[in-house]
Legacy VTK file of the C-alpha trace (Angstrom):
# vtk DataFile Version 3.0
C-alpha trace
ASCII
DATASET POLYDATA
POINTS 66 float
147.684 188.747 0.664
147.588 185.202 -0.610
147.671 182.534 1.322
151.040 181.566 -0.393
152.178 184.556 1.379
151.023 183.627 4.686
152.903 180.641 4.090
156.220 182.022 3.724
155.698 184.275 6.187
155.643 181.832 9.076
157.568 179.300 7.466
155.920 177.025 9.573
152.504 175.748 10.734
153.688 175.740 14.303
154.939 179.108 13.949
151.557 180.627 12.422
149.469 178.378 14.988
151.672 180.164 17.907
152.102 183.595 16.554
148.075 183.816 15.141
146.103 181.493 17.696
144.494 180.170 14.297
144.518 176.035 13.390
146.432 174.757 10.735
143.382 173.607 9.372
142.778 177.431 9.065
145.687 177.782 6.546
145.303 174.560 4.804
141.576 175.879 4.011
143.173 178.989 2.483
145.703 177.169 0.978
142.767 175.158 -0.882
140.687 177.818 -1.636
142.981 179.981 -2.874
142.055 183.011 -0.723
142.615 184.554 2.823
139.237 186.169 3.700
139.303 189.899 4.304
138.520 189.495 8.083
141.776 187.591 8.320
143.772 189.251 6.343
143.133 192.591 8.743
144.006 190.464 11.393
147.021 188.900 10.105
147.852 192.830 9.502
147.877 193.733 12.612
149.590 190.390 14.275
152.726 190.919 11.730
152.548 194.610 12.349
152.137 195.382 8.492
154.751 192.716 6.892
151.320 191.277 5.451
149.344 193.362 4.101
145.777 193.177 3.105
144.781 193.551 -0.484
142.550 196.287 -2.047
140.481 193.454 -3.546
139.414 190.257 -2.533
137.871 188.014 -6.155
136.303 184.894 -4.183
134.411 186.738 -1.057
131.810 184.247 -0.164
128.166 185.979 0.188
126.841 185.939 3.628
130.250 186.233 5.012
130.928 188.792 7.653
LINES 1 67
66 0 1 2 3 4 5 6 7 8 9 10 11 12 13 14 15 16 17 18 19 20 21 22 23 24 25 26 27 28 29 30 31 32 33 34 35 36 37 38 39 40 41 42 43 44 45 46 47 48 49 50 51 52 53 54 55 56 57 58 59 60 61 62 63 64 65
């Protein structure tokens, strides 16, 4: 998923801040980097029930990250 999909999902930060229990400072990160990192994107799986979906392949994983 890209975080232009996260985006459209919730249409709104107050909706993803409610429905995820993440910041919008969370998104706006993605949003800049370009990427939602894996861990997330599992989570955001599960919390939309599979309407997001994670992808196979994540280009920009940052080293050391869990």
């Amino acid at each position: 998923m890209t975080p232009a999909d996260v985006k459209n999902h919730f249409k709104s930060l107050y909706r993803f801040r409610k429905e995820t229990g993440m910041s919008a400072a969370t998104l706006a990160n993605w949003l800049k980097w370009g990427y939602v990192p894996i861990n997330a994107q599992y989570r955001l799986q599960q919390i939309t029930e599979g309407k997001l979906t994670v992808t196979a392949e994540q280009k920009h994983e940052r080293k050391g990250s869990v």
